[in-house]
Residue, then its C-alpha position, 0 to 999 in steps of 0.5 A: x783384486x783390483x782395481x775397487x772400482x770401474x765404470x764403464x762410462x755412457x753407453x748407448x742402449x742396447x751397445x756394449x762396452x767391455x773397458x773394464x778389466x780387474x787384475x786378480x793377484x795370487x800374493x801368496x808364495x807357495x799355492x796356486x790360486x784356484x777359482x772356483x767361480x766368477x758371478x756378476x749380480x746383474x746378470x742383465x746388463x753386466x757380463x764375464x766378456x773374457x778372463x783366463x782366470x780359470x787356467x788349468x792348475x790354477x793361478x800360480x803364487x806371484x802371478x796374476x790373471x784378468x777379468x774383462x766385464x761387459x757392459x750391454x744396459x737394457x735401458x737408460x739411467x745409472x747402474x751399479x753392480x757388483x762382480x764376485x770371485x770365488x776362490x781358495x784364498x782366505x779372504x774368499x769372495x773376493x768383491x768389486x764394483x762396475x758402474x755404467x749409464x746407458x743412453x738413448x742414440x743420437x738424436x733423429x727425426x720422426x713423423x706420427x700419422x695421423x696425428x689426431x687419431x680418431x677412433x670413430x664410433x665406439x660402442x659401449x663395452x666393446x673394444x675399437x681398435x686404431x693404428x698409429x704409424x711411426x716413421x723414422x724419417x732421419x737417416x742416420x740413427x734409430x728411432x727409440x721409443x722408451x716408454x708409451x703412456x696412455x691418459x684418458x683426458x675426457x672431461x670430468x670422467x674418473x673412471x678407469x682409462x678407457x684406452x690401452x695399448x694393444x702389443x699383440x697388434x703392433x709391431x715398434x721395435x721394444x727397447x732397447x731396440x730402434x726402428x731404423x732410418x727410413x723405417x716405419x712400424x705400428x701402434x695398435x690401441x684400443x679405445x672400450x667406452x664407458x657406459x657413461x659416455x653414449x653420445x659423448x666424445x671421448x678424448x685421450x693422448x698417447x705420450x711417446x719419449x725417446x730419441x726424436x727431435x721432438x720427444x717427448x711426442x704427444x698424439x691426441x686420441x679421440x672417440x665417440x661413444x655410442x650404445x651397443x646397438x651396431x649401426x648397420x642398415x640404418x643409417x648412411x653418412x652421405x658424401x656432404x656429410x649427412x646421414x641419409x637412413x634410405x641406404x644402408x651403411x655397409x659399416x661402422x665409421x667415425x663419420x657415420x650417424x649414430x644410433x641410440x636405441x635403434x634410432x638415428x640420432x644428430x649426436x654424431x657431431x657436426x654437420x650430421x642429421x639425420x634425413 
């Protein structure tokens, strides 16, 4: 069976390529040929697209049939599998080679909203939830977010990263599919401050690589711990920016003063006090 080896060459994630195509010889003089079976290693990426291979009787002696092998990779980088047929001739399987790469689509233009994203107030050991908008602002090709990598980037904190993504609640197309022109989906993370963090900002990024003109694309995350006391009732961020403890809150907000142990504190950040 020849030929030894094929490459399919680069392909775009998610794309197909079905240029490989091995002849399988019956050298013999007197027997058919007769396949029992084809398998592909990578059954992932790599696949049978045709063969007449499996003719009824067989492949009769000084003839030839063909395998054409597919090539769909799921994710960038370099493949090599190997495809193996099974049949009645001595030297059974026979064994050859397909390689591949997969690629990203072309280049696109892309926006982040908001870009820092703030999560506000973040009780202790309760998780806060926030949404990153990605939009594909190209107008050609999809927008492709290979791989999201959260970090935890609080000053001095080693403790285990107090971000994550939350893939329930978001709605990215997962590679190797894009988000098309003009689209726009959601990243939804939560942010669960550690106890050593009351009245601490709490900062982190969100690195996206893909296809964007910019990748890889860096989104800054910000937090502010507070105690698990909810501040309900009790204070009011007014409209200058200070904390008026004569209305009550009707929710938790990022500008909102904090409570600390029932009481309404300056540690909110700048221009918050508390009246």
């Amino acid at each position: 069976m020849g030929p030894a080896t094929c490459d399919q060459g680069s392909v775009v994630e998610g794309n197909t390529s079905t240029q490989c195509v091995f002849t399988l010889n019956n050298t013999g003089f007197t027997n058919h040929a007769i396949i029992g079976s084809i398998t592909i290693d990578d059954t992932l990426d790599f696949g049978v697209f045709f063969t007449d291979c499996f003719a009824p009787g067989g492949i009769p002696a000084q003839s030839s049939c063909s395998i054409n092998v597919s090539f769909t990779p799921q994710s960038t980088g370099s493949y090599t599998t190997h495809m193996h047929v099974f049949d009645n001739a001595t030297s059974s399987p026979q064994t050859v080679t397909v390689t591949g790469t997969g690629t990203l689509p072309p280049p696109t233009s892309a926006s982040f909203v908001t870009n820092p994203l703030d999560f506000g107030g973040a009780p202790v050991g309760v998780a806060t939830e926030q949404f990153l908008t990605v939009n594909n602002t190209g107008f050609t090709n999809p927008l492709v977010l290979q791989t999201l990598a959260l970090a935890d980037t609080t000053p001095g904190y080693t403790g285990p990263n107090e971000f994550t993504l939350v893939p329930g609640d978001s709605n990215c197309p997962t590679p190797p599919a894009g988000l098309g022109p003009g689209g726009s989906c959601i990243i939804a993370m939560n942010v669960t401050a550690d106890a050593s963090h009351v009245d601490t900002a709490i900062t982190g990024t969100l690195v996206i690589t893909g296809n964007s003109t910019t990748s890889p694309d860096t989104i800054n995350l910000t937090a502010y711990g507070v105690s698990g006391i909810t501040p309900d009732f009790d204070c009011y961020t007014a409209p200058d920016g200070s904390c008026d403890a004569t209305q009550s809150n009707p929710g938790f907000s990022g500008q909102s003063c904090l409570l600390d142990a029932g009481t309404c504190t300056t540690g909110a950040g700048p221009s918050c006090s508390c009246m």
